[in-house]
C-alpha positions as CSV (number, residue, x, y, z in Angstrom):
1,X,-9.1,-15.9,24.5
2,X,-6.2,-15.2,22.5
3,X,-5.3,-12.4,25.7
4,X,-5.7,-15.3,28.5
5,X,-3.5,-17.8,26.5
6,X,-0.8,-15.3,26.4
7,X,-1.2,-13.8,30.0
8,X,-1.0,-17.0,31.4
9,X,2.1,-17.7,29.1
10,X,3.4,-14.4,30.5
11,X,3.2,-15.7,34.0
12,X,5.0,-18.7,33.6
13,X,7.8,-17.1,31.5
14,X,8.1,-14.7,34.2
15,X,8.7,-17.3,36.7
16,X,11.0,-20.1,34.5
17,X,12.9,-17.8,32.1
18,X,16.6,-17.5,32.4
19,X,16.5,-14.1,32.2
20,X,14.5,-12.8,34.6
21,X,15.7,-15.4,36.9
22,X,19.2,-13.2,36.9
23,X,16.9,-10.5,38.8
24,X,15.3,-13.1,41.2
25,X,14.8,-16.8,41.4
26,X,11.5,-18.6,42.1
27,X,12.7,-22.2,44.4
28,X,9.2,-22.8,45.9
29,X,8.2,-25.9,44.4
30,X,4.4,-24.3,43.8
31,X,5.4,-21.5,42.6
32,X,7.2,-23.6,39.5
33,X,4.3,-25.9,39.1
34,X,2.3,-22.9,38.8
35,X,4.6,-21.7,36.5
36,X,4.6,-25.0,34.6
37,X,1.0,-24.5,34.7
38,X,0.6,-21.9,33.3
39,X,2.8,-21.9,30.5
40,X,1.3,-25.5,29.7
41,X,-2.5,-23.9,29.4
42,X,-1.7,-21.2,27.5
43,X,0.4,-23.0,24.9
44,X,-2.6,-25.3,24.7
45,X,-5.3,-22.5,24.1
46,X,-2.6,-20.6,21.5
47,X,-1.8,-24.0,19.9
48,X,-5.9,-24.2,19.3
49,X,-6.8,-21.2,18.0
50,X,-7.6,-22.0,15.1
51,X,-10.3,-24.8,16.4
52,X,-11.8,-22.2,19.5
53,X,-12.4,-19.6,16.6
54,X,-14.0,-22.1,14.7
55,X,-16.1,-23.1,17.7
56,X,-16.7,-19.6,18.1
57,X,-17.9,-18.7,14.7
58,X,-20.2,-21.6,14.6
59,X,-22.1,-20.7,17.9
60,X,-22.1,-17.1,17.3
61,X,-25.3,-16.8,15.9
62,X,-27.1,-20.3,16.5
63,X,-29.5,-20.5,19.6
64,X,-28.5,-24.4,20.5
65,X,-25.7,-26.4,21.1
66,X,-26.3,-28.5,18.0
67,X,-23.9,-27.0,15.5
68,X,-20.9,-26.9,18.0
69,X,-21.1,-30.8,18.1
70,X,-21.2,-30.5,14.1
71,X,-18.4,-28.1,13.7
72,X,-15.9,-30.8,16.0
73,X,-17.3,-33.7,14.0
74,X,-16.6,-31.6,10.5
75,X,-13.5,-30.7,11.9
76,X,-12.2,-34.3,12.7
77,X,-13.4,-35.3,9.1
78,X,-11.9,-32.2,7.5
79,X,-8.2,-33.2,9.3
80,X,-8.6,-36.9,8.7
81,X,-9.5,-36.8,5.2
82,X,-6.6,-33.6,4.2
83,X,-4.3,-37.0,6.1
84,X,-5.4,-39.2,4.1
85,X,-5.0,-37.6,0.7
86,X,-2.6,-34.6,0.8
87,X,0.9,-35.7,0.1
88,X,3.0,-36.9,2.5
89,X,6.4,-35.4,1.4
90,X,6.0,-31.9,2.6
91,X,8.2,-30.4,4.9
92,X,7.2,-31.6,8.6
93,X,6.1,-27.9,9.9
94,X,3.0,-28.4,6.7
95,X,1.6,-31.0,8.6
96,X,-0.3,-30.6,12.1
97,X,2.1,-32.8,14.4
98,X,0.6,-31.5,17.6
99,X,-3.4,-31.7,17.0
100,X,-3.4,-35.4,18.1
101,X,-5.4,-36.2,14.6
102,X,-3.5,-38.8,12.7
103,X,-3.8,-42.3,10.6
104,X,-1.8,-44.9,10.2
105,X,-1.7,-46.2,6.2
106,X,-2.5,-50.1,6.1
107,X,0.1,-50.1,3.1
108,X,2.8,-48.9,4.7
109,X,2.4,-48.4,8.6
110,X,3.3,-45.3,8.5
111,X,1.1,-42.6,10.8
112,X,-0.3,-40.1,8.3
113,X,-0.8,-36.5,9.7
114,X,-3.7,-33.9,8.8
115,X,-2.4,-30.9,6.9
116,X,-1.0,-27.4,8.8
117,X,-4.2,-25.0,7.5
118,X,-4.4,-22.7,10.4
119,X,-7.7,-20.2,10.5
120,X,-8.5,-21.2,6.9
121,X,-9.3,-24.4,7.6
122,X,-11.2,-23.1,10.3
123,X,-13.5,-20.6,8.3
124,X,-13.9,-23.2,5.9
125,X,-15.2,-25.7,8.6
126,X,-17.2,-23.3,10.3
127,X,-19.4,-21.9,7.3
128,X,-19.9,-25.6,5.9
129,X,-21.3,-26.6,9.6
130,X,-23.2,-23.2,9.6
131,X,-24.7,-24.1,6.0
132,X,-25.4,-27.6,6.7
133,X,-27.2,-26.7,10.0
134,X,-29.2,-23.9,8.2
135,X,-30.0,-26.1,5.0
136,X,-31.5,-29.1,7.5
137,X,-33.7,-26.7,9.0
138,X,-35.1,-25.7,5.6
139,X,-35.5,-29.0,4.4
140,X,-38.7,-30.8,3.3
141,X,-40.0,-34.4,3.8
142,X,-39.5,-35.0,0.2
143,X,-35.6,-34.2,0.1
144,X,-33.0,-37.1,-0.5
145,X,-32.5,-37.2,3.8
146,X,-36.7,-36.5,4.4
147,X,-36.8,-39.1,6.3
148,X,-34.1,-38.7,9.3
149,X,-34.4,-35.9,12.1
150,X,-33.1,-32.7,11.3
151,X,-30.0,-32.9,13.1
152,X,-29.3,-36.0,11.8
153,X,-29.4,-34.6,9.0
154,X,-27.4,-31.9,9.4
155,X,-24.7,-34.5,11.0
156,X,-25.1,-36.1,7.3
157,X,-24.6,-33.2,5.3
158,X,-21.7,-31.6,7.5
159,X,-19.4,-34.5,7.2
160,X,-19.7,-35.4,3.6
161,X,-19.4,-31.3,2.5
162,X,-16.3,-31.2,4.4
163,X,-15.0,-34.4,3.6
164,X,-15.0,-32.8,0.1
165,X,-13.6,-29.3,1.5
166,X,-11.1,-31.8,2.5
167,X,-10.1,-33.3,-0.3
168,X,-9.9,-30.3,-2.3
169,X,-7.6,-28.4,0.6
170,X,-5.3,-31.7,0.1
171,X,-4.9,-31.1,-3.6
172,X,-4.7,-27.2,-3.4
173,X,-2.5,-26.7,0.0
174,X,0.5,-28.1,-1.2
175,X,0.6,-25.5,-4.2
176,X,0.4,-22.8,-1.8
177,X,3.2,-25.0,0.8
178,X,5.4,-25.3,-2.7
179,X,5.0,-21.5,-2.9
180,X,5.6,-20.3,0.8
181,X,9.0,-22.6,0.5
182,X,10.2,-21.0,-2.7
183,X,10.1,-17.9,-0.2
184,X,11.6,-19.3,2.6
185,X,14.2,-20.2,-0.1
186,X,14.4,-17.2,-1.9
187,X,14.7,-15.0,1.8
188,X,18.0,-17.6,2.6
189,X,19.4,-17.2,-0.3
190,X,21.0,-14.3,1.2
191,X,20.2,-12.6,4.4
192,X,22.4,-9.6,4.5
193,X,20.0,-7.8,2.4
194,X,17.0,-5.7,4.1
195,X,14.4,-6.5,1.0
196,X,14.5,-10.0,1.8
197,X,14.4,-9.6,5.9
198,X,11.3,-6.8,4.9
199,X,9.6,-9.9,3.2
200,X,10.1,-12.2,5.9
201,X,8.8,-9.8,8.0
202,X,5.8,-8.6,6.8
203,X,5.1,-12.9,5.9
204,X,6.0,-13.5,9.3
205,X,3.0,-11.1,11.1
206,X,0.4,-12.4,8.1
207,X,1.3,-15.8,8.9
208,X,1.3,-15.9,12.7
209,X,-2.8,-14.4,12.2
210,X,-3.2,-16.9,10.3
211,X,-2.4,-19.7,12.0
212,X,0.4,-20.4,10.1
213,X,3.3,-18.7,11.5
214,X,5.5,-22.0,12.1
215,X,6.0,-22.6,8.7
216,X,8.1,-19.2,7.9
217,X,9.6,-19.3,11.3
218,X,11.1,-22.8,12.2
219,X,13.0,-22.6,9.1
220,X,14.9,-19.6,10.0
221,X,15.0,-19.6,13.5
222,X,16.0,-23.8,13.7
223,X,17.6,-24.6,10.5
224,X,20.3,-24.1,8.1
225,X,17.8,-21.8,6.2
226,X,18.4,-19.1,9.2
227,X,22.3,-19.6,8.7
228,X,25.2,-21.9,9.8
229,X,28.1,-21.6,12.4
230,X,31.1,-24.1,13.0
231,X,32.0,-23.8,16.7
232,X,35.4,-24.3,18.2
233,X,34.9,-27.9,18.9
234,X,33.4,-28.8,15.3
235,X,30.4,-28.7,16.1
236,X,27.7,-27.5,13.3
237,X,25.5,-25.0,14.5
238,X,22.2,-24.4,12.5
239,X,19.5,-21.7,12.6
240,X,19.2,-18.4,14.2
241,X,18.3,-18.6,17.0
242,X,20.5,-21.6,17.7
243,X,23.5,-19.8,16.5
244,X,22.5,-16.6,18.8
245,X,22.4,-19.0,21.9
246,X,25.6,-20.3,21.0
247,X,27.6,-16.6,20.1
248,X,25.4,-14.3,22.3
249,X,28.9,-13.3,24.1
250,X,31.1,-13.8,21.5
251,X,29.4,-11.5,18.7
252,X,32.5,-10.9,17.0
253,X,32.9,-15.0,16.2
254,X,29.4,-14.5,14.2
255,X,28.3,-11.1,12.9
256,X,24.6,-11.4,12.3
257,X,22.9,-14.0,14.3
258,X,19.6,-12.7,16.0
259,X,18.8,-11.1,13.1
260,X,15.2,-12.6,12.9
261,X,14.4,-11.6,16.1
262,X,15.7,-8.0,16.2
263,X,12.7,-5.9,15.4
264,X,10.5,-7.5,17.9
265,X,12.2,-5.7,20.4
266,X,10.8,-2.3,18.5
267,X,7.4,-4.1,17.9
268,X,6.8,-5.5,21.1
269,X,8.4,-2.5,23.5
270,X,7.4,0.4,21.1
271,X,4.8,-0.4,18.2
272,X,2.7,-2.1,19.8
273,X,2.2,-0.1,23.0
274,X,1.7,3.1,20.4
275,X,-1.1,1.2,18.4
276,X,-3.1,0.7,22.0
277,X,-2.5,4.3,22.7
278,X,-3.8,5.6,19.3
279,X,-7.1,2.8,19.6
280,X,-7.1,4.5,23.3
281,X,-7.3,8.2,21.1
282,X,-10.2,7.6,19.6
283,X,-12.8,7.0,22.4
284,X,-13.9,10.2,23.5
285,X,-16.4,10.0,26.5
286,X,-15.1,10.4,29.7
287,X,-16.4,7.5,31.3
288,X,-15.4,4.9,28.7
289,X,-12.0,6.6,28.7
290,X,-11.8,5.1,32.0
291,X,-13.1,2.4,31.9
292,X,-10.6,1.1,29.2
293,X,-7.7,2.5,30.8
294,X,-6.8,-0.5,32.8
295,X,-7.3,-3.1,29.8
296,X,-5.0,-0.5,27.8
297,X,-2.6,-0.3,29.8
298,X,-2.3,-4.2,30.8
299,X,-2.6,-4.7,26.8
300,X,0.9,-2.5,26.5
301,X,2.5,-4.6,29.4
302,X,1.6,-7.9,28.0
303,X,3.3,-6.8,24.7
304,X,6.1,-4.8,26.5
305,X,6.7,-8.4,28.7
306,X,5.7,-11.5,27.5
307,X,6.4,-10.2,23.6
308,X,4.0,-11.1,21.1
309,X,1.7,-9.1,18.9
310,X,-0.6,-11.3,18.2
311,X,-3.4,-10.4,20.0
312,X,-4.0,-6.8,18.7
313,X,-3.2,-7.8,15.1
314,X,-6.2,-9.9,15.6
315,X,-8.3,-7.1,16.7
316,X,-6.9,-4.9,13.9
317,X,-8.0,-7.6,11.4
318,X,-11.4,-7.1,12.3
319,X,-11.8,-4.0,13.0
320,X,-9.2,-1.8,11.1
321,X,-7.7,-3.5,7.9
322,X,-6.3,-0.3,6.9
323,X,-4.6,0.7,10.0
324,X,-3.1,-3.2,10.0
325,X,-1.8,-2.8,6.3
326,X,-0.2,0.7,7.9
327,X,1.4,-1.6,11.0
328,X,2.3,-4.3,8.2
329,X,4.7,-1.6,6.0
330,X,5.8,-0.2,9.6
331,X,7.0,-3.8,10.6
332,X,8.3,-4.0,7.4
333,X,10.5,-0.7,7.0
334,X,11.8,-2.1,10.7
335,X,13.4,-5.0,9.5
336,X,15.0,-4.0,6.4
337,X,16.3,-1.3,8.2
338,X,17.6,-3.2,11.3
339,X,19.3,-5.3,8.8
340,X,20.9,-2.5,6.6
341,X,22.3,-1.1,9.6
342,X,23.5,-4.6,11.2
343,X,21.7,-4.0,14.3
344,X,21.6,-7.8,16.1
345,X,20.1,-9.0,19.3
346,X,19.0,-12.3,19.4
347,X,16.3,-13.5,22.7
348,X,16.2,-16.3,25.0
349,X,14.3,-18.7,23.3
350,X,15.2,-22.6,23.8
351,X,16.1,-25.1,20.5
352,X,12.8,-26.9,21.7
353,X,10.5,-23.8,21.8
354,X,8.0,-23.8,19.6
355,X,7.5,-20.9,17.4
356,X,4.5,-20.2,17.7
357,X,4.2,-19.7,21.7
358,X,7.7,-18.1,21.7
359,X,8.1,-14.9,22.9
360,X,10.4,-13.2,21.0
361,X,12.1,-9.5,21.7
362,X,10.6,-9.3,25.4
363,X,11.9,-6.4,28.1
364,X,13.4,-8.8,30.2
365,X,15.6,-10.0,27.3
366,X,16.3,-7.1,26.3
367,X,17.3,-5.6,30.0
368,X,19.5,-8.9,30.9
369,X,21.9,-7.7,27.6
370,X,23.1,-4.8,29.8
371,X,24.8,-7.3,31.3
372,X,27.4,-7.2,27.7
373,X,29.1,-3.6,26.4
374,X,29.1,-5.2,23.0
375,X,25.6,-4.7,22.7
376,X,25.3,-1.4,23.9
377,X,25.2,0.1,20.7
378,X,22.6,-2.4,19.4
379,X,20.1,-1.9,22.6
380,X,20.5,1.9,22.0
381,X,19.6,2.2,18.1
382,X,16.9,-0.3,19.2
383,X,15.3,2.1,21.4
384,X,16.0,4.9,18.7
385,X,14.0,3.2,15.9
386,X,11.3,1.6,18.2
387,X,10.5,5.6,19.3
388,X,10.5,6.6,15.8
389,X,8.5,3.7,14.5
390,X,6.1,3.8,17.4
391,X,5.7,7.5,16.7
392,X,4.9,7.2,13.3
393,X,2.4,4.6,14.1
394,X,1.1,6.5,16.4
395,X,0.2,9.4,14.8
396,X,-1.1,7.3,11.9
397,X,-3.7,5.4,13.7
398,X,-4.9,8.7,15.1
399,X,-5.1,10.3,11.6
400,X,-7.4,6.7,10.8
401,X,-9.4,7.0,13.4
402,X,-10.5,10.7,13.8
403,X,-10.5,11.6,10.1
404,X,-9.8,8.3,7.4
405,X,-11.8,5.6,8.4
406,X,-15.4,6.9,8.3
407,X,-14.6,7.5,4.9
408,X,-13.0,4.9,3.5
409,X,-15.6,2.3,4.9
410,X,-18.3,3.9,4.3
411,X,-17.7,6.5,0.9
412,X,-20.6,8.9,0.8
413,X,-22.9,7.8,2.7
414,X,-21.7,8.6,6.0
415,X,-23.8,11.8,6.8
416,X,-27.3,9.5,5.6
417,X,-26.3,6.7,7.8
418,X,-25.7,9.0,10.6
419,X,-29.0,10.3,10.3
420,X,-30.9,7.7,10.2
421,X,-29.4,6.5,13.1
422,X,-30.1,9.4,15.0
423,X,-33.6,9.1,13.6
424,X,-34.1,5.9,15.1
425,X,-32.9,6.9,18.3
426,X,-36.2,9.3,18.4
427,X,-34.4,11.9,16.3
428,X,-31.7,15.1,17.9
429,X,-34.0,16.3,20.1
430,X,-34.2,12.9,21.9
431,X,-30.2,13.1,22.3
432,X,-28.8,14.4,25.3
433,X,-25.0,13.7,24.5
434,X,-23.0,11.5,22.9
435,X,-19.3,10.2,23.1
436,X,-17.2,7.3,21.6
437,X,-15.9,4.2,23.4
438,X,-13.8,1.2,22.8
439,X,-15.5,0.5,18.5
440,X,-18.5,1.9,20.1
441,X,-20.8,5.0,19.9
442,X,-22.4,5.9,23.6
443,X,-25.7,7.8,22.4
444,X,-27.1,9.4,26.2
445,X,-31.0,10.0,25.6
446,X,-33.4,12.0,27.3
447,X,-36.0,8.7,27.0
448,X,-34.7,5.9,25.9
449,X,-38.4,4.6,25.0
450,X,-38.3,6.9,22.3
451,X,-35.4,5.0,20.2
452,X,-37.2,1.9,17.9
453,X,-34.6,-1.4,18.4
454,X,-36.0,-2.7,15.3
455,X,-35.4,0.2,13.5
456,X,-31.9,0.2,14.4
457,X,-31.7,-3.4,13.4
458,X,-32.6,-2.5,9.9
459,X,-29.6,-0.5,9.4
460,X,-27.4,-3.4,9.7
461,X,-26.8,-2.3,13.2
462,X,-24.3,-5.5,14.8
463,X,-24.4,-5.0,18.6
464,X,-26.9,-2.7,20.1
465,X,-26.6,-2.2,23.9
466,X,-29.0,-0.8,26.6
467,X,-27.6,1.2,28.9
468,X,-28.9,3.3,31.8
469,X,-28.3,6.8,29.9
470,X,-29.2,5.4,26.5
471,X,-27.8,3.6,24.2
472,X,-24.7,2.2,23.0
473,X,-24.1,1.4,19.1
474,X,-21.0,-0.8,18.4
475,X,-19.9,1.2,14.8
476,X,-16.4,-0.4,15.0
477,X,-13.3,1.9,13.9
478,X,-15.7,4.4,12.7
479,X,-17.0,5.1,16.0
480,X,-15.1,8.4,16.9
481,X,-15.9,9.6,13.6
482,X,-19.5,9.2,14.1
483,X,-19.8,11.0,17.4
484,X,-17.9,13.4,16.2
485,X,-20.5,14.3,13.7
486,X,-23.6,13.9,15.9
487,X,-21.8,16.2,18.2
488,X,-21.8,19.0,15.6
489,X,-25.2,18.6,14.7
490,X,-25.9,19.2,18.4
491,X,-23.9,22.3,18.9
492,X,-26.0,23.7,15.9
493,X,-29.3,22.8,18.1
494,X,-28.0,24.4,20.8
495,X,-27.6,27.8,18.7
């Protein structure tokens, strides 16, 4: 989902932004609507993440639409009530403007908006509906709601547990607000030095997965926080990006704006696209290497064109925490270094963009600055550190995926767990070959009525796959690993 919001995103940046327009110019009035289109639908589905992962967590595991309808209810009492009593005197990117949830106060008039909590909120929402759901259906006629229908039940207990999930995120929330704007505070307080652009960084990728990502970057990229410039007519120009617009041409009237948005041009262009290729290292088996090719390789133009990370950082999070902390420091080292050595180049982002849909550090932005000599030394130490960065990457997530990660999630018992997978697949002499695709392990069999499912589910197996060869076990990052292994063990049968 993530993917199709920014694909479609993609599309209509491609057709409406400035700077691909230099190369050609879309007039047909469908064309723009489609455009318009699509960048309106994929803000939408970006905008809600937070609420379709909740969605999705909810149904993942429940056979009937029932707790879907809880989790939205849940969620509408979990807004409403953080709206009601969180504090009111935040800054306005802690509060969730755009949701459509609000209240007005009978004491004052004034509307009242749910607080800003991202994928937490979600997660919290989601295991409450998936508890109450659970604890309805276990119930007896004697409990304290006995006498209603089970659902009805559930709808009960959903709404008052996160009405006090609620309430508690309003009290705790604007400690942790309080905290993230003594960084943002602490970063201002002088941006010429690359420890404080590394923090902002790193915050700045943990942030966006969470949800969150507005509230470290509107301050820098729209306010005085992200610097201040005096043009020649008097006006005051705020915020980075703002300033960029402004000087983009003039770079020697401001010496530093774009400097938030710098390293995306080395994320998007060159760390990214080596992250795909080392995921892409570790499947072995010829057929899934091909089959993943295409999704690869649109995954590296997606980040190479419309410019955000976001998608594989969510993969990473779920599948390779270790290899995400690695990308983390990587992104990091980038920006404090990009700001030690004053490298600037700002992107064509509009003062009414919202952060969290922007596309920052995109090929087409950074192609149209050709256009300029004075940022010919920037675009070229760009390209220098996004090859070193990407190679380092690189060669990182192959080291995690072919040697570290086996280990490191599973300690010793990798070699028991092995076998008794094999065992359940009607032991080596029932496997024919085996290779590693995309998180998975592709076991080919010589009968396939030989392997015991239940068996398999035993082991803690998640997703278990029939195919017409065999089977296929998803084993997530450790999957290359664990072919690897069985592979040995059948060259040893073979002798």
């Amino acid at each position: 989902m993530t993917y199709f919001g920014f694909i479609l995103i993609a599309i209509g940046f491609l057709i409406q932004n400035e700077s691909v327009n230099i190369f050609y110019t879309f007039t047909n009035t469908y064309i723009l609507m489609i455009g318009e289109w699509c960048l309106g639908l994929g803000r939408t589905i970006i905008n809600n993440l937070p609420l379709i992962f909740m969605i999705y967590l909810v149904c993942k595991k429940a056979n009937s639409g029932v707790p879907i309808a809880l989790a939205l209810i849940g969620y509408f009492s979990f807004m409403i009530t953080t709206a009601i009593f969180a504090p009111q005197a935040l800054s306005t990117y802690a509060y969730a403007n755009s949701s459509g949830i609000n209240t007005i106060s009978p004491i004052s008039g004034i509307s009242k908006y749910p607080l800003e909590t991202g994928m937490i909120g979600s997660f919290i929402v989601a295991y409450i509906t998936r508890y109450s759901f659970i604890r309805s259906r276990h119930r007896t006629a004697h409990s304290v709601l006995g006498f209603l229908h089970k659902d009805s039940a559930a709808l009960i207990y959903n709404v008052v547990f996160c009405i006090i999930a609620g309430m508690g995120i309003s009290y705790i929330f604007p400690f942790i607000y309080t905290g993230l704007s003594s960084l943002v505070t602490y970063i201002s307080k002088d941006l010429s030095d690359p420890y404080r652009l590394a923090i902002y960084g790193v915050f700045d990728r943990v942030l966006s997965i969470l949800g969150l990502g507005n509230f470290i970057r509107y301050p820098f990229w729209f306010t005085a926080m992200g610097g201040s410039y005096q043009s020649l007519s008097g006006q005051a120009i705020v915020g980075d990006v703002n300033i960029w617009n402004l000087t983009k041409d003039s770079i020697t009237t401001y010496r530093g704006a774009g400097r938030f948005i710098t390293p995306y041009y080395a994320i998007n262009m060159f760390i990214i696209p080596a992250l795909y290729l080392g995921i892409y290292s570790s499947i072995s088996g010829r057929q899934e290497k091909v089959k993943y090719a295409m999704p690869i390789a649109l995954g590296i133009i997606l980040s190479v064109v419309a410019g955000n990370p976001l998608p594989l950082e969510m993969i990473l999070v779920f599948t390779s925490p270790v290899l995400l902390l690695a990308y983390l420091i990587v992104v990091g080292a980038v920006f404090a270094y990009m700001s030690f050595a004053e490298i600037y180049l700002g992107s064509n982002i509009a003062a009414n963009a919202s952060p969290i849909t922007a596309l920052p550090g995109n090929f087409p932005d950074f192609i149209i600055n050709l256009r300029s000599v004075i940022h010919y030394d920037s675009l070229l130490k760009i390209v220098l550190i996004g090859l070193i960065a990407g190679a380092v990457i690189y060669l990182f997530a192959r080291l995690y995926y072919r040697t570290l990660t086996f280990n490191l999630i599973n300690s010793n018992r990798d070699a028991m767990i092995v076998d008794q997978t094999v065992e359940a697949l009607g032991g080596y002499d029932n496997v024919e070959s085996v290779g590693s695709g995309f998180f998975r392990v592709n076991f080919n069999l010589f009968n396939n009525e030989n392997a015991s499912i239940e068996k398999l589910q035993a082991l803690g197996v998640n997703t278990i796959t029939e195919t017409k060869t065999g089977i296929a076990i998803e084993f997530g990052s450790s999957s290359y690993i664990i072919s690897k292994m069985v592979r040995n063990v059948l060259k040893e049968f073979d002798r």
